[in-house]
C-alpha positions in Angstrom: 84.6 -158.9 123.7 88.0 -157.9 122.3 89.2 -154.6 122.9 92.8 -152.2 122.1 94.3 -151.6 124.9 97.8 -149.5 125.4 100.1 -151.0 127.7 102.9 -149.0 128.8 106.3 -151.0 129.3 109.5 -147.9 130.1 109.7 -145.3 127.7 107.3 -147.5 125.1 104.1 -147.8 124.4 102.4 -151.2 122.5 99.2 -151.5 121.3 97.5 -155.0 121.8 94.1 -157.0 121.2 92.5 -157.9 124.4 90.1 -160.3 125.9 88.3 -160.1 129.1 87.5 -163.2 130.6 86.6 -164.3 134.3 88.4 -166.9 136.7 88.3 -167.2 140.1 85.2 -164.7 139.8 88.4 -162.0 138.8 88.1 -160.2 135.5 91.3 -160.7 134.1 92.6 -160.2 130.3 94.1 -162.0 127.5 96.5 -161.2 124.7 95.4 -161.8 121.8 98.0 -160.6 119.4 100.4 -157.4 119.7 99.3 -154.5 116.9 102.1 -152.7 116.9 103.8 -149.5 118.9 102.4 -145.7 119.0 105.1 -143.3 118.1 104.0 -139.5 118.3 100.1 -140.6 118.5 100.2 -142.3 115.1 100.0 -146.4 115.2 102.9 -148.2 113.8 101.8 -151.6 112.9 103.7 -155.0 113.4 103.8 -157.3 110.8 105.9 -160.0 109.6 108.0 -159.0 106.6 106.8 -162.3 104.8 103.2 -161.1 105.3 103.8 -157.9 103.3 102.9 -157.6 99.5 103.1 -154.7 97.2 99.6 -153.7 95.4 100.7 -150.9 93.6 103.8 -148.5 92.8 102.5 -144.9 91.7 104.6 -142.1 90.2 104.3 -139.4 92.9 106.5 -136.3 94.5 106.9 -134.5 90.9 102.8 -134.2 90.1 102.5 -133.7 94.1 105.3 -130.8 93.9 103.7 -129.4 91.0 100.0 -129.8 92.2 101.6 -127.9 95.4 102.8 -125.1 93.6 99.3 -124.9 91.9 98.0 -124.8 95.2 100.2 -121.6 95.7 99.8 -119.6 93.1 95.5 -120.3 93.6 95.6 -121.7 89.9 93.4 -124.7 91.0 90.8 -121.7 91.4 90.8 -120.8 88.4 88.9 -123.0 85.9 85.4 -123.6 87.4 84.1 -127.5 86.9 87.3 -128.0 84.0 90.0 -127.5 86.7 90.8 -131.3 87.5 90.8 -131.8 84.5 92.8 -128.8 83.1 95.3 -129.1 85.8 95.5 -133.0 84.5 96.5 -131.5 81.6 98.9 -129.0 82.7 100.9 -131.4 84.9 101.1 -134.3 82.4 102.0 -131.6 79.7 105.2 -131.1 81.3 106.2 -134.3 82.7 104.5 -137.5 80.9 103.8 -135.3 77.3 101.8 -137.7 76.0 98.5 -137.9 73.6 95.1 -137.1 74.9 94.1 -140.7 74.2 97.2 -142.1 76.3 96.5 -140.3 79.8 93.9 -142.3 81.1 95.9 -145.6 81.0 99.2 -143.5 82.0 97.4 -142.1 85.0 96.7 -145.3 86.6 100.4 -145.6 87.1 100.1 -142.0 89.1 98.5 -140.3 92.2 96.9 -137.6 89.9 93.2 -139.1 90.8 93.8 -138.8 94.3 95.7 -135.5 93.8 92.8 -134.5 91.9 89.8 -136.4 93.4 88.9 -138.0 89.5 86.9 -140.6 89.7 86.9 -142.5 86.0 88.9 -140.7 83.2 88.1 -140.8 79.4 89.8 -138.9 76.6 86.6 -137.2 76.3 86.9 -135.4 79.5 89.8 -134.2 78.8 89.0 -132.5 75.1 85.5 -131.0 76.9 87.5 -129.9 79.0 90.2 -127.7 76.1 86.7 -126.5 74.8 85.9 -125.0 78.6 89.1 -123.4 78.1 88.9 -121.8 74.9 85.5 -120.6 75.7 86.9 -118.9 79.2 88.5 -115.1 79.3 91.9 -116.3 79.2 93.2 -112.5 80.0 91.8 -112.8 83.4 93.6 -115.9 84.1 97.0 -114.4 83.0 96.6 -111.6 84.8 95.6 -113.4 88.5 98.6 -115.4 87.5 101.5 -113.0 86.9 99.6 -110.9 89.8 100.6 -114.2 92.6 104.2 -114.8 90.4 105.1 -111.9 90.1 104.0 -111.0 94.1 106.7 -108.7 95.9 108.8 -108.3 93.2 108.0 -105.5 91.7 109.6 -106.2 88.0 108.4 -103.0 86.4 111.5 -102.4 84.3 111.5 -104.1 81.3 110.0 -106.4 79.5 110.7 -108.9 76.6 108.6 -109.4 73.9 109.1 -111.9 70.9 107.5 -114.6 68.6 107.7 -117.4 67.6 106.0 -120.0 65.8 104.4 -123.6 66.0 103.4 -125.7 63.0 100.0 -128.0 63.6 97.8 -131.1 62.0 94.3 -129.5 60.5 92.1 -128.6 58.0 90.6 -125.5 59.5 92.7 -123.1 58.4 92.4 -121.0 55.5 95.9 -119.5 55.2 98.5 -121.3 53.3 101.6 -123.5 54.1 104.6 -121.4 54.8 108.6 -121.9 55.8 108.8 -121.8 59.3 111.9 -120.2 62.0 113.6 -123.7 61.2 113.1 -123.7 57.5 110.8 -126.3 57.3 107.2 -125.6 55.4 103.5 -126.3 56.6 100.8 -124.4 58.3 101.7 -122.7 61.1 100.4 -120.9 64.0 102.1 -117.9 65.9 102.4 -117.2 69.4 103.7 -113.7 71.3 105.2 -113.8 74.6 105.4 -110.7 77.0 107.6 -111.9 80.2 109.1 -110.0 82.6 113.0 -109.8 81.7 114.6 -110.7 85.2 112.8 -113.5 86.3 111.2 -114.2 82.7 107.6 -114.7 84.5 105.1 -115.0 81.9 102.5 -111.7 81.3 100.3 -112.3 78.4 100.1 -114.3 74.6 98.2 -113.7 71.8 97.8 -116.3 69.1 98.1 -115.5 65.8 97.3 -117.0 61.9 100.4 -118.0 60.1 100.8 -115.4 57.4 100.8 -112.4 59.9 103.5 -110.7 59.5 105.9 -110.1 62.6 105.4 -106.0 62.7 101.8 -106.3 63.1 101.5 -108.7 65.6 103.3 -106.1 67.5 101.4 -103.2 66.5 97.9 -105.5 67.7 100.2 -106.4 70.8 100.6 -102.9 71.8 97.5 -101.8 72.7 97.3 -104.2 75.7 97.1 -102.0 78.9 99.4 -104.7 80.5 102.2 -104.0 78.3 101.7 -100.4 79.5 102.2 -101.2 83.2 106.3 -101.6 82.3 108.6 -98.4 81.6 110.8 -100.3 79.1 109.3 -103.1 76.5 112.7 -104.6 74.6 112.2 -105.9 71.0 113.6 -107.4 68.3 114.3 -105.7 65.3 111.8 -107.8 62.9 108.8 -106.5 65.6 109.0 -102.5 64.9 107.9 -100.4 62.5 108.1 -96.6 61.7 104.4 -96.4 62.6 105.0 -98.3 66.0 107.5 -96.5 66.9 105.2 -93.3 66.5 102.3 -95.4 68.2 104.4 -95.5 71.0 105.4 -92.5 71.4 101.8 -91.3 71.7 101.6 -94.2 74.6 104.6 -92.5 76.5 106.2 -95.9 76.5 109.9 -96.3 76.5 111.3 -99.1 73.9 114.1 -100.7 73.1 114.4 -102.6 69.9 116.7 -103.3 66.9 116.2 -101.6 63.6 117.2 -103.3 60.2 119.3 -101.9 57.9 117.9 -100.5 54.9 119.5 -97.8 52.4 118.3 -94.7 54.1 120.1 -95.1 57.6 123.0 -96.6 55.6 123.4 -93.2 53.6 122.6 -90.9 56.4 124.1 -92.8 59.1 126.7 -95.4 58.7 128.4 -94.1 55.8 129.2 -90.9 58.2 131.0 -92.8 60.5 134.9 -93.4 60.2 136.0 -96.7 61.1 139.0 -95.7 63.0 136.3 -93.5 64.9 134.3 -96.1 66.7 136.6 -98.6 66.6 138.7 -97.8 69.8 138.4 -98.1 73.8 136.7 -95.5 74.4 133.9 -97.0 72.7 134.0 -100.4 73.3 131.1 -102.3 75.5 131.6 -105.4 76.8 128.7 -108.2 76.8 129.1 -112.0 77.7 130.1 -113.5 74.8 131.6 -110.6 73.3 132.9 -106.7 72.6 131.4 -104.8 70.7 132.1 -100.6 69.8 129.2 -97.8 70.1 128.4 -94.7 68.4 125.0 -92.9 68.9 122.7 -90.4 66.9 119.8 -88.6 67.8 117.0 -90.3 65.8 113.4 -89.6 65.3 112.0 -89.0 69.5 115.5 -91.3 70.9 118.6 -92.3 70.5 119.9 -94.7 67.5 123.1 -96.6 67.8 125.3 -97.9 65.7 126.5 -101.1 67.1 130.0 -102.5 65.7 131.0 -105.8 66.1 134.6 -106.9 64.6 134.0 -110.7 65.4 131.1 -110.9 63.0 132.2 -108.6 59.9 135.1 -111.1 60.0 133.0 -114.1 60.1 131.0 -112.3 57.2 133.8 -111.5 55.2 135.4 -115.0 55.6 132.3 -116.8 54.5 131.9 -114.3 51.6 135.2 -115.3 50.4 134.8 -118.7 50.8 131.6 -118.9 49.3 132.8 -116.8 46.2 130.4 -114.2 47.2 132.4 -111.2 48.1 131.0 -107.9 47.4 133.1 -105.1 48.1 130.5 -102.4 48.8 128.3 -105.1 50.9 131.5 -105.7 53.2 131.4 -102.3 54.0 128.3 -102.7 56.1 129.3 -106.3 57.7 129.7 -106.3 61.7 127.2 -103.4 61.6 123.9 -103.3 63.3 121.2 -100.7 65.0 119.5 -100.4 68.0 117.2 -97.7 68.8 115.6 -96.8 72.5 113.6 -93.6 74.0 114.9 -94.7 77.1 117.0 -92.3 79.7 119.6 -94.6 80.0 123.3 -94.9 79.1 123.9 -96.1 75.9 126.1 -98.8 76.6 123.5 -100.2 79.4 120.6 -100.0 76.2 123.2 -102.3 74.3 123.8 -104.7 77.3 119.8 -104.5 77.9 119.0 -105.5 74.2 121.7 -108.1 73.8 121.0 -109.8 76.9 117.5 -110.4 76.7 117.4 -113.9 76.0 114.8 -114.9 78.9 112.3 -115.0 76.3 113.8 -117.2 74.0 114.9 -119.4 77.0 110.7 -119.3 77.6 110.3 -120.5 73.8 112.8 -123.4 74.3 110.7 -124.4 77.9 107.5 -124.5 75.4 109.0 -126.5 73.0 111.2 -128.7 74.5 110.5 -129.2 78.1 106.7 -128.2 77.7 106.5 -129.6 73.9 104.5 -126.6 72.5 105.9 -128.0 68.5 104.7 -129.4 67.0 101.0 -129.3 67.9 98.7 -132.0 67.3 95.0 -131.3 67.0 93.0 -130.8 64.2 90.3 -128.4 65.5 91.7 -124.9 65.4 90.1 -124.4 68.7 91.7 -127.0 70.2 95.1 -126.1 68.7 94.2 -122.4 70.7 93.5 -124.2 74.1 96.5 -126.5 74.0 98.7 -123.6 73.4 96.6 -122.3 76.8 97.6 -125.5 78.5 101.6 -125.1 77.9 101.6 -121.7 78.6 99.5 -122.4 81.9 102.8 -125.3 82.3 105.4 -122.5 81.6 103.8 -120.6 84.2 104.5 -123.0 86.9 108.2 -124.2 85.4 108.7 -120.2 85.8 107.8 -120.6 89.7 109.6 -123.4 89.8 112.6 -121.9 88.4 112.1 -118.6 91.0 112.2 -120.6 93.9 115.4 -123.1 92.9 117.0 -119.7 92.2 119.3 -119.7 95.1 121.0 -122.8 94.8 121.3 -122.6 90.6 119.0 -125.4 90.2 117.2 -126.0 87.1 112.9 -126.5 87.2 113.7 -129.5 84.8 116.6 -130.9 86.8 114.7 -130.9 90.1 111.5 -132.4 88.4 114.1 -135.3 87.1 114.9 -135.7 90.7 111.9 -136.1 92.5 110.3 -138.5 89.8 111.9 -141.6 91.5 110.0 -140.5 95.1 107.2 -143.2 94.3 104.0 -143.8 96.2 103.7 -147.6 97.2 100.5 -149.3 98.2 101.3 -152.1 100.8 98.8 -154.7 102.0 98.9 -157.2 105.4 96.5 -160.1 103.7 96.8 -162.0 107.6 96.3 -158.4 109.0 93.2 -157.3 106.4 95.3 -154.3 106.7 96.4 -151.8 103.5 99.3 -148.7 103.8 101.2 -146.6 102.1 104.4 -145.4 102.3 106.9 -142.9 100.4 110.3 -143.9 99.0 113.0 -142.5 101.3 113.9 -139.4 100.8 117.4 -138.3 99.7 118.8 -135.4 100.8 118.7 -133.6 97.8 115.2 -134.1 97.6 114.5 -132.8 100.5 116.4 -129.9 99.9 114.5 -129.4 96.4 111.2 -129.4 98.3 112.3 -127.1 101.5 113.4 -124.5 98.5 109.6 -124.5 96.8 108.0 -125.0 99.7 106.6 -128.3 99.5 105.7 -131.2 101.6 105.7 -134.9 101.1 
């Protein structure tokens, strides 16, 4: 009978096929064919090159880097019996973006079954599954999540919180077509984002008819307890009202947001300042793409100030002229604008906080453009609700990415882009009856992308 046996020649040892047999009434053996060598316990096959063929070649480190950081931040905990194929649907969503109807035939040419342990994969799974999600508390699910992001870090001092607007394919809803952020018309949905203003982590959405008008989304947005949890929320100016404001200062909680200009602060407040008064050093605030000049009021329960840029009123003035349009008693306002806060902090660092605060529309450009929230493409309202789940479920792991390639500047798309070539390839022995696999070699700067999110092959 044919047995492996190890046999030991210096510092090597092979592995062959044996056969006892008996001669000279000795048991003695015979090699029947060399296996290969062992190397760190693990068998290391021989075989002739000619002898190997390629069965398949499957897409693999970016879905296994992203399934990872699943793993990490206990997402694939989160959604019951759906969570294959949710998670499915949250990986694809930011690297393949394809229809429903597509993935299972793109999936064969992946490891996501195996990463996933699917079976078979129909479209149908995958839209029972959107209906799971819609029917789940999603606030539970954003809160475990921002709990595990946001773990250590303590971001507590400000928040952004902005909207913004997708347009989608249905007949379900009863409002009417309207022009959306872009200037384009047709029925649109909107979506609020709360993230934390450092590392932009994701807190909450809500999701919200088309005709609703900014102000009251925030004053709905307000009474989530989460918001509460920060000392500063930071707005735009189209968010607040009067009445907000008011309603916040019952909450105790601090804001900073941009007011518009209407008559009343005109009369009472620009029109008392001299130009040659806030126009000079002492006033000026620097920001990163420009200098602005500062002069502040008390105002209702805060502080309002009267922001003055030069750069714009002559960008404003210049297009009035060109356009025929100029208007001597408009041009008196142009380069003006108004920021109001409750906060205890200097004025110039409330100007710096409210005109840097563009993590949140860097989030909006991840959900359209690397995510591709817009435009969406399902016809049951529902549905519509759950895939707006599903990319903000992907922004929440492009946000982890991003954390973690923080110290070497690397973007979450740029070190997706990079680990896509690390392929998976099925190998087969057909004189063997032997089947492998094996990873594309590494390069260094893969390796360096995965020791930064903590990730194995």
């Amino acid at each position: 009978m044919a047995f492996i046996r190890k046999i030991k020649k210096k510092n090597a040892v092979y592995l062959a096929e044996v056969e006892s047999y008996r001669e000279n009434g000795k048991v003695k053996q015979k090699v029947l064919r060399y296996i290969g060598k062992e190397v760190n316990g693990e068998v290391v096959r021989k075989i002739a090159t000619s002898d190997i063929e390629v069965e398949t070649v499957k897409q693999y480190l970016d879905y296994k880097t992203l399934h990872d950081l699943a793993g990490q931040l206990e997402m694939t905990e989160l959604f019951g019996d759906a969570s294959k194929y949710i998670l499915l649907l949250v990986y694809t969503q930011i690297i393949a973006r394809k229809s429903l109807y597509k993935l299972p035939e793109h999936i064969e040419n992946t490891v996501l079954k195996e990463l996933l342990s699917i079976d078979k994969l129909a479209d149908k799974h995958l839209y029972e599954a959107l209906d799971k999600l819609e029917e789940m508390d999603f606030s539970v699910i954003e809160q475990r999540l921002f709990k595990k992001l946001s773990a250590g870090k303590q971001e507590k001092t400000a928040l952004v919180l902005d909207i913004t607007d997708t347009y989608f394919s249905g007949s379900q809803a009863e409002w009417k077509s309207r022009k959306g952020k872009d200037g384009k018309y047709g029925k649109l949905i909107q979506i609020a984002l709360a993230v934390t203003k450092e590392e932009g982590f994701p807190i909450l959405h809500n999701v919200y008819e088309g005709n609703v008008s900014d102000i009251k989304i925030f004053q709905d947005m307000i009474t989530s307890v989460r918001l509460q949890d920060f000392d500063v929320i930071v707005l735009d100016r189209g968010m607040i009202s009067y009445e907000s404001l008011n309603d916040l200062t019952m909450l105790g909680q601090k804001v900073i947001t941009g007011l518009r200009l209407n008559r009343k602060l005109k009369a009472e407040y620009l029109d008392r300042i001299d130009r040659n008064d806030i126009f000079n050093p002492a006033n000026l605030v620097p920001l990163k793409n420009t200098k602005v000049f500062i002069k502040s009021f008390q105002f209702k329960d805060g502080t309002l100030i009267v922001v003055y840029n030069p750069s714009i009123e002559i960008s404003k003035r210049m297009g009035a002229i060109n356009k025929d349009k100029f208007d001597i008693k408009k041009a008196k306002y142009y380069g003006y604008s108004l920021i109001y806060h409750t906060t205890d902090m200097l004025d110039e660092n409330v100007v710096r906080e409210y005109y840097e605060k563009d993590i949140v529309e860097k989030a909006f450009k991840e959900l359209k453009s690397s995510i591709n929230l817009h435009p969406v493409r399902k016809y049951l309202l529902t549905r519509v609700k759950a895939h707006i789940k599903i990319c903000y479920l992907a922004y929440v792991l492009l946000s982890s990415l991003q954390y973690k390639l923080k110290p070497r500047n690397i973007s979450a798309v740029y070190a997706l882009e990079k680990l896509q070539p690390a392929y998976k390839v099925e190998l087969k022995s057909n004189k063997e009856h032997f089947k492998w696999s094996k990873i594309v070699t590494l390069t260094n700067e893969q390796k360096t992308i995965l020791k930064l999110l903590g990730c194995s092959v």
